[in-house]
C-alpha atoms as a printed R data frame, in Angstrom:
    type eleno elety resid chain resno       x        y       z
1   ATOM     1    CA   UNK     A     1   3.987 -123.989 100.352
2   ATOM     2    CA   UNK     A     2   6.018 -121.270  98.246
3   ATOM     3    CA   UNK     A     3   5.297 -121.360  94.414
4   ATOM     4    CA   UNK     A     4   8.680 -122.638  92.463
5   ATOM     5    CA   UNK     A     5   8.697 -119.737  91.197
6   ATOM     6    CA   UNK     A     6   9.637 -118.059  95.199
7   ATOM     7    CA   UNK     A     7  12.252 -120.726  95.481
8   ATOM     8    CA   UNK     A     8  14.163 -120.283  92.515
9   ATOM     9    CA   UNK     A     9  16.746 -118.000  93.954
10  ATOM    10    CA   UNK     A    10  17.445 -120.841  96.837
11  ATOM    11    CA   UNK     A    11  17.452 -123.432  94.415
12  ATOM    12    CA   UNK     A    12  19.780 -123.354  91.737
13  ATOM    13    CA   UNK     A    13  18.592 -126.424  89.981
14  ATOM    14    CA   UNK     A    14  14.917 -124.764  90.410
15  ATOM    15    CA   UNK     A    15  16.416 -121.811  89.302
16  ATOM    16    CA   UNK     A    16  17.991 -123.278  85.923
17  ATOM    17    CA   UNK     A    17  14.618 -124.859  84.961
18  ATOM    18    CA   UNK     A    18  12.444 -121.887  85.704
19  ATOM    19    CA   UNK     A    19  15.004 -120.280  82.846
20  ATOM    20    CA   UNK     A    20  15.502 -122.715  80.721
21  ATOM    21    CA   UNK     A    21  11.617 -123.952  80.584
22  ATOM    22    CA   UNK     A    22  11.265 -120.263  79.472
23  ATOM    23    CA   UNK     A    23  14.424 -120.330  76.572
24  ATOM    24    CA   UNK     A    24  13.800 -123.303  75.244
25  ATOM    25    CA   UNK     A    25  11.082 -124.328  72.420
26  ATOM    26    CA   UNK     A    26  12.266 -127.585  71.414
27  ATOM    27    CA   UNK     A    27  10.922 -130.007  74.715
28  ATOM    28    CA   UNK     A    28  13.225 -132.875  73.246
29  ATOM    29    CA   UNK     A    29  16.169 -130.404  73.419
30  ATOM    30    CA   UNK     A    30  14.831 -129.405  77.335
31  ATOM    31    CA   UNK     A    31  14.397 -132.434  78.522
32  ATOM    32    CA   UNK     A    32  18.103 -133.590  77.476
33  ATOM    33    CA   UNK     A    33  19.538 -130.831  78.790
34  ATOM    34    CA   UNK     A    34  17.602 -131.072  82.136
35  ATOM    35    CA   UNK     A    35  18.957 -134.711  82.924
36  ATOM    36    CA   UNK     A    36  22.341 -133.086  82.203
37  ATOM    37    CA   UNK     A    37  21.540 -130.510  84.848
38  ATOM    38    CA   UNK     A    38  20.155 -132.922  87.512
39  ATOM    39    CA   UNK     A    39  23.407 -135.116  86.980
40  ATOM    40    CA   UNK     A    40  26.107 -132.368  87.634
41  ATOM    41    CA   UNK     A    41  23.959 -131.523  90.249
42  ATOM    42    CA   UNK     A    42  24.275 -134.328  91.895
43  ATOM    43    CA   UNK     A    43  20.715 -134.251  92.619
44  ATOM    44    CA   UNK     A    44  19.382 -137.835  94.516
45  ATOM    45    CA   UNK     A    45  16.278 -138.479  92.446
46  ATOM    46    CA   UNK     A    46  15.499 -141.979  93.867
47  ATOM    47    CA   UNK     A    47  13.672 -142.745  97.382
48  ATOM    48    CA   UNK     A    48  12.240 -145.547  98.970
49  ATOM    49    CA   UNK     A    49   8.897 -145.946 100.273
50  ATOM    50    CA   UNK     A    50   7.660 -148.275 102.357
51  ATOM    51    CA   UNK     A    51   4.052 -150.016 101.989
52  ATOM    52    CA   UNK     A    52   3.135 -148.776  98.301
53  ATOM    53    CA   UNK     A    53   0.233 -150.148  97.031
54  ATOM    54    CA   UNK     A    54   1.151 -151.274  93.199
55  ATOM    55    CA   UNK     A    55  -1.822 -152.312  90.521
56  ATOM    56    CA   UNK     A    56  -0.435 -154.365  87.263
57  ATOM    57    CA   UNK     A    57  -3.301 -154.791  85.076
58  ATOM    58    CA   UNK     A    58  -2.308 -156.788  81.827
59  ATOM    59    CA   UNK     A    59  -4.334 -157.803  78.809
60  ATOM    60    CA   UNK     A    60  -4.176 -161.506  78.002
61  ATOM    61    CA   UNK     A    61  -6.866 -162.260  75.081
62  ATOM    62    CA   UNK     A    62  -5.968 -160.231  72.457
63  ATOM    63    CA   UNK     A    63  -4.400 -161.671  69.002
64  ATOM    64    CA   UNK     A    64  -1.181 -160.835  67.563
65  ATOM    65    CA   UNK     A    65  -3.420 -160.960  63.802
66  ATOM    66    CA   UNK     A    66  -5.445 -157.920  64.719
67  ATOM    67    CA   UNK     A    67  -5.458 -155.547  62.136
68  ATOM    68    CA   UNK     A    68  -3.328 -152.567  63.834
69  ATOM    69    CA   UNK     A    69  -6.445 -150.069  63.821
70  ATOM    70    CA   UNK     A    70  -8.491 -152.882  65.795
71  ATOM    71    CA   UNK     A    71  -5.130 -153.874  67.823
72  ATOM    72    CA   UNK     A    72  -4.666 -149.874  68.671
73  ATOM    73    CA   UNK     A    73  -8.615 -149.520  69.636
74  ATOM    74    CA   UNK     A    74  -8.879 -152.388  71.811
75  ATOM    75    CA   UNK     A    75  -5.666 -151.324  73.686
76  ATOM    76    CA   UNK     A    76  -7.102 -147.535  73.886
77  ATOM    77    CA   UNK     A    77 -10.601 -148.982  74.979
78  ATOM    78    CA   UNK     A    78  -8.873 -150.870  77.722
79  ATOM    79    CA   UNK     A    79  -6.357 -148.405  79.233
80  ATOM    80    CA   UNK     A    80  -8.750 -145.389  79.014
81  ATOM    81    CA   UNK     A    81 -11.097 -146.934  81.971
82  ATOM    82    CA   UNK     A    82  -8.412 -148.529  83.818
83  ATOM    83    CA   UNK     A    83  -6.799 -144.745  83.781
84  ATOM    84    CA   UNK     A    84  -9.861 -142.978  85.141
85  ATOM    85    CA   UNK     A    85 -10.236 -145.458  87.737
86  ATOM    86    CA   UNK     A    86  -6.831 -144.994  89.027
87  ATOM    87    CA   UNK     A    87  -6.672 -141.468  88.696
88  ATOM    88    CA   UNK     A    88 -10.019 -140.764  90.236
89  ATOM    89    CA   UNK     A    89  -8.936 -142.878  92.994
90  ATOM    90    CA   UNK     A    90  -5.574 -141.008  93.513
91  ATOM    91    CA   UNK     A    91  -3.492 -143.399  92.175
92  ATOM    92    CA   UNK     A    92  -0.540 -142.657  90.273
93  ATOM    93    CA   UNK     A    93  -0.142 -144.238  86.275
94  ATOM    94    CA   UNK     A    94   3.654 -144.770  85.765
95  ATOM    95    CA   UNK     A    95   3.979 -146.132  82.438
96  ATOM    96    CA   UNK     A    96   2.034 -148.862  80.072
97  ATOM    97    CA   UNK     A    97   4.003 -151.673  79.060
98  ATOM    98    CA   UNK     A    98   3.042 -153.136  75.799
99  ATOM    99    CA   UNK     A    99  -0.408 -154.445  76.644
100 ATOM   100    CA   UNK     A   100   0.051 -153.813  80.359
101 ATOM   101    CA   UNK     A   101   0.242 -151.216  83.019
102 ATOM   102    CA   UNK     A   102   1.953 -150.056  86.485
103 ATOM   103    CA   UNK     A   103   0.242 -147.497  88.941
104 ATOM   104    CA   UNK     A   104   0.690 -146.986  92.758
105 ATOM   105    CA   UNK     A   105  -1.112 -144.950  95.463
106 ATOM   106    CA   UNK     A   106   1.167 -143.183  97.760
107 ATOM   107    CA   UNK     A   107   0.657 -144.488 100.905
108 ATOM   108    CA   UNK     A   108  -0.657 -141.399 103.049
109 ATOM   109    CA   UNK     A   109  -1.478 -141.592 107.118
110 ATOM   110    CA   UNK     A   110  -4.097 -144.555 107.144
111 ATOM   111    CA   UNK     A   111  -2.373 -147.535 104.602
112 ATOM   112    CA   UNK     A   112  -5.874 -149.143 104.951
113 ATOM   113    CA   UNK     A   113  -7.701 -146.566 103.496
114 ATOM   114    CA   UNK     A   114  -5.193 -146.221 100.542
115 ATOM   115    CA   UNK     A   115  -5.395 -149.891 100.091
116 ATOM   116    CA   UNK     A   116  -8.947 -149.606 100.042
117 ATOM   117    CA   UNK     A   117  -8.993 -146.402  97.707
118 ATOM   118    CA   UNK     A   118  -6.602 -149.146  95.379
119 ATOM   119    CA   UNK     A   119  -9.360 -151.789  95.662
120 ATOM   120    CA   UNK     A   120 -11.804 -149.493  94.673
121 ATOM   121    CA   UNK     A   121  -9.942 -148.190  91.624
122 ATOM   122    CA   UNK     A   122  -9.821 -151.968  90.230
123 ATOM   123    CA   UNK     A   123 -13.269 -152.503  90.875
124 ATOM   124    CA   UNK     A   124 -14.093 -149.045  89.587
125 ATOM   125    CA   UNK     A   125 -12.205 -150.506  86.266
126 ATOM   126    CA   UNK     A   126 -13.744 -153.816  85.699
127 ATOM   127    CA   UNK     A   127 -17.270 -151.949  86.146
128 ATOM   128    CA   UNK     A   128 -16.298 -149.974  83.170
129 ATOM   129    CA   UNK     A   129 -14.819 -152.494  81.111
130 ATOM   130    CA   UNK     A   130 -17.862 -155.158  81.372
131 ATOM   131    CA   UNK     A   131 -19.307 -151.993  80.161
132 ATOM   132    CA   UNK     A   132 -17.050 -152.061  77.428
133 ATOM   133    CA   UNK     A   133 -17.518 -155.509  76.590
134 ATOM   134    CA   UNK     A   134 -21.202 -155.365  76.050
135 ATOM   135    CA   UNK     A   135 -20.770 -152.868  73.735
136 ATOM   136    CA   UNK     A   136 -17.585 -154.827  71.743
137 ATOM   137    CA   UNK     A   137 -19.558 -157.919  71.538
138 ATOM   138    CA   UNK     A   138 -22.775 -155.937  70.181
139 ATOM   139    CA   UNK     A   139 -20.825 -154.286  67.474
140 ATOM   140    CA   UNK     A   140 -18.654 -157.875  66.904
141 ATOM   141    CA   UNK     A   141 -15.363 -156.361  67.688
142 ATOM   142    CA   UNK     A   142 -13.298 -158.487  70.388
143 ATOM   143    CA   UNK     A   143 -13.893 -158.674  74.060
144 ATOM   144    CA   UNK     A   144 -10.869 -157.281  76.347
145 ATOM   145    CA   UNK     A   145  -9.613 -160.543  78.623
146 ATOM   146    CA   UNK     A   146  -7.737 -159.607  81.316
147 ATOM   147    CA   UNK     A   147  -6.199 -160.103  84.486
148 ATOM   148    CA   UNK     A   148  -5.919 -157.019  87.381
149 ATOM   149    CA   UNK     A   149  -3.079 -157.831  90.678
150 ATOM   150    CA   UNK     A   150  -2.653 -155.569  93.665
151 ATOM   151    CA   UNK     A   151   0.045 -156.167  96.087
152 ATOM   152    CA   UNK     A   152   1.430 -153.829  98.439
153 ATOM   153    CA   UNK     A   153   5.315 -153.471  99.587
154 ATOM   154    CA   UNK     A   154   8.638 -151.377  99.720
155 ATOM   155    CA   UNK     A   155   9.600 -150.159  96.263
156 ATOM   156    CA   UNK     A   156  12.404 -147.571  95.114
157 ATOM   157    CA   UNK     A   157  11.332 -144.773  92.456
158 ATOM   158    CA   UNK     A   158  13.246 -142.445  90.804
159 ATOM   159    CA   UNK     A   159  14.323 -140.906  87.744
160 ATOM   160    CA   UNK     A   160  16.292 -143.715  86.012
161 ATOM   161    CA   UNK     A   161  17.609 -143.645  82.597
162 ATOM   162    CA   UNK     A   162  20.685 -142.133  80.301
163 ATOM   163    CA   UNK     A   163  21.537 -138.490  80.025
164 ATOM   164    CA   UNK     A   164  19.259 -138.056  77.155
165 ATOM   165    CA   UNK     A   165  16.169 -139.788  78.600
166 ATOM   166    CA   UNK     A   166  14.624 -140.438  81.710
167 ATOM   167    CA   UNK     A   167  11.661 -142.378  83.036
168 ATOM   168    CA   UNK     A   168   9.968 -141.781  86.012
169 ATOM   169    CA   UNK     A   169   9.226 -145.122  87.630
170 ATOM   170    CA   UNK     A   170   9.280 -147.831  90.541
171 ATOM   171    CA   UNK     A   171  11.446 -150.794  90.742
172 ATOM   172    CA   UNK     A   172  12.177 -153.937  92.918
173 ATOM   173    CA   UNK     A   173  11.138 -157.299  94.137
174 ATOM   174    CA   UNK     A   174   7.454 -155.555  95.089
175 ATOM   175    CA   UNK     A   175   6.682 -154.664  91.544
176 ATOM   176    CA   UNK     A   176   8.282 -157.934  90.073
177 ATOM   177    CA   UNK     A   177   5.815 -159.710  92.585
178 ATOM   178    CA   UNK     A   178   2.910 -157.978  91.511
179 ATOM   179    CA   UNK     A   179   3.609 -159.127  88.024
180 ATOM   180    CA   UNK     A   180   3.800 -162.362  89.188
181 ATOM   181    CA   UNK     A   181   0.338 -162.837  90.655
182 ATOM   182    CA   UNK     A   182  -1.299 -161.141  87.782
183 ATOM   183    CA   UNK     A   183   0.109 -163.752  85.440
184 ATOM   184    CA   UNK     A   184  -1.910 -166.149  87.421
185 ATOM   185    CA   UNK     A   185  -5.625 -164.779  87.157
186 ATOM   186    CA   UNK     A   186  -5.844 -166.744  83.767
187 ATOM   187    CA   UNK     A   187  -5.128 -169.959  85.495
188 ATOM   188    CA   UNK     A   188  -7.268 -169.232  88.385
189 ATOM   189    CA   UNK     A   189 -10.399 -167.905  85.935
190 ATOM   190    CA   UNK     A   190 -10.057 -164.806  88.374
191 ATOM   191    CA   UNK     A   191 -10.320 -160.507  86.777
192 ATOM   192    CA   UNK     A   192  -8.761 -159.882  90.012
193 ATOM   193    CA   UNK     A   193  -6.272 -161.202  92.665
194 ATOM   194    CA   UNK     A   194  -4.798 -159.486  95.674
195 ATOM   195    CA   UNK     A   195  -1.175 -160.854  97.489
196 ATOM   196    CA   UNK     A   196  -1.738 -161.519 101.265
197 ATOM   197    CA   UNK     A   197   0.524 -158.463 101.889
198 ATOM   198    CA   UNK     A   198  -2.099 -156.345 100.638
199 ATOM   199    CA   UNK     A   199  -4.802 -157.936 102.090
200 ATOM   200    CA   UNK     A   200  -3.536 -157.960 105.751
201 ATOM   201    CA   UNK     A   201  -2.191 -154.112 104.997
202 ATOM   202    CA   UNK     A   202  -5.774 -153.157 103.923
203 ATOM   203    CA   UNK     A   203  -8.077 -155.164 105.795
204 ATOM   204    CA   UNK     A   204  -9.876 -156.527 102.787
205 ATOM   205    CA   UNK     A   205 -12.426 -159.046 102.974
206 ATOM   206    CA   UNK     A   206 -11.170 -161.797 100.543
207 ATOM   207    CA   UNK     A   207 -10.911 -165.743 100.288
208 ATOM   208    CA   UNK     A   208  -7.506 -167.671  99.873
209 ATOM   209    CA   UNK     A   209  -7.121 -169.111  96.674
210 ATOM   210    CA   UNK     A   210  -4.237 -171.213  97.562
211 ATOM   211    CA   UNK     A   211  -0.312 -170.632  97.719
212 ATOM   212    CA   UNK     A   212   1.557 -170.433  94.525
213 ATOM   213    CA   UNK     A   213   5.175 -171.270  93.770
214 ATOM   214    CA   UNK     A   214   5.648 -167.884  90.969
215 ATOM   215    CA   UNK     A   215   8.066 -167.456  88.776
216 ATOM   216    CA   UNK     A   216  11.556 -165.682  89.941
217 ATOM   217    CA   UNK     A   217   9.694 -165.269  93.824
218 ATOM   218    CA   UNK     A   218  11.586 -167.397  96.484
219 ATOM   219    CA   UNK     A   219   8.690 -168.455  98.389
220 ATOM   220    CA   UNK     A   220   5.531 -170.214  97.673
221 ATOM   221    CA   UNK     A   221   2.340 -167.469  98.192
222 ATOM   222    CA   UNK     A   222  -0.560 -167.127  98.953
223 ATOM   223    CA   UNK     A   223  -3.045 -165.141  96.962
224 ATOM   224    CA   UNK     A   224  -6.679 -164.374  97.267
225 ATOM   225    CA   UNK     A   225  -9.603 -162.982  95.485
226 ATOM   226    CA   UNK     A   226 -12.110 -160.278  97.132
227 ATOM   227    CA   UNK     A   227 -14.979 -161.358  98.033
C-alpha cells in the first residue's frame, strides 16, 4: 500500500495535512484547522460495520470520598491492565468514560475468532487485576470492583464533534446495549457477562443467566456468563 506521503498529490485533503502537519507547531491550532478542512471537504468520516465486537468495562466500588491521589491511582491501576489486554488482543480503546471504558475489535474474515480474541482480552484483564487486588489489599489501599460486558452488533463510527473538536468513536443501539448488560454484573455477582449475540457470533461456551428486561432496550435478554 503507497505511503501517504505517495498519495498526497491524488489526495488533496492528504495533501493539505502532509503540509500543514509540517507548518504547524501548535497541535491545538492543527487539529482545529484539520476538522475545518475535512468539513469543506466534504469528506464522509462515518461508516457502518456490521458484527463489531464492543467491551464496556466499568468500575462500580470505588468511593466518591477518595482522596483524589488514591481516586486517580485506583482509576490508573484499573485502566492500565484492561488497556494491555485489549491492545495485545487487537482490540481498539476508543475513549474512557469517567470510571468506564469502550473498545471494539474490528471484525476481520473469521467473526469467531475475533470474538474469541475479545474473550480473551477480558479474561486476559481480570487475570491482571486479581493481580492487582492482592497487591491493593496487602498494602491496605482499596480493591477495584468491577463489572466487564461484551456484546457484539452493527455500530456506526466516525469522527463526530464541532469544528474545533472531534472524537473518534462508535455509536448506536449496540453500544447502548453493551452498557446495559454491564450494569447488571453487580446484581448477578458476575466480573463478566456476554449478550447472546456475542455468544452465538463467537461460539463461546457459556451458561444462561436468565433474560433481563434493561433499561432503554425494547426486549427482555438474555445474558450469560462463560463458563
Amino acid at each position: 500500500m503507497p505511503s501517504l506521503a505517495a498519495r498526497d498529490e491524488t489526495n488533496p485533503v492528504i495533501h493539505w495535512l502532509m503540509t500543514e502537519a509540517r507548518r504547524r507547531i501548535d497541535p491545538n491550532e492543527f487539529l482545529e484547522a484539520f476538522a475545518h478542512e475535512l468539513r469543506a471537504a466534504d469528506v464522509d468520516v462515518s461508516r457502518i460495520t456490521t458484527g463489531v465486537p464492543i467491551l464496556h468495562p466499568q468500575i462500580f466500588s470505588f468511593s466518591g470520598l477518595l482522596p483524589r491521589d488514591q481516586l486517580i491511582d485506583l482509576l490508573n491501576s484499573y485502566f492500565g491492565p484492561m488497556c494491555d489486554a485489549v491492545a495485545e488482543a487487537g482490540g481498539e480503546i476508543l475513549k474512557f468514560i469517567g470510571d468506564a471504558m469502550l473498545a471494539t475489535f474490528p471484525i476481520g474474515a473469521d467473526a469467531a475468532q475475533t470474538c474469541a480474541a475479545a474473550l480473551n482480552a477480558a479474561e486476559r484483564a481480570q487475570a491482571a487485576l486479581a493481580d492487582e487486588n492482592g497487591r491493593r489489599e496487602s498494602a491496605g489501599r482499596p480493591r477495584i470492583d468491577y463489572g466487564l460486558a461484551l456484546h457484539v452488533g452493527d455500530v456506526m463510527y466516525g469522527n463526530i464533534g464541532s469544528d474545533t473538536r472531534l472524537d473518534f468513536t462508535v455509536i448506536g443501539p449496540a453500544v447502548n446495549l453493551t452498557a446495559r448488560i454491564e450494569s447488571m454484573c453487580r446484581q448477578l455477582a458476575r466480573q463478566l457477562l456476554l449478550s447472546a449475540d456475542f455468544v452465538e457470533a463467537g461460539g463461546i461456551a457459556a451458561r444462561s443467566l436468565g433474560a433481563f428486561s434493561l433499561k432503554g432496550v425494547g426486549a427482555d435478554q438474555e445474558i450469560f456468563a462463560p463458563i
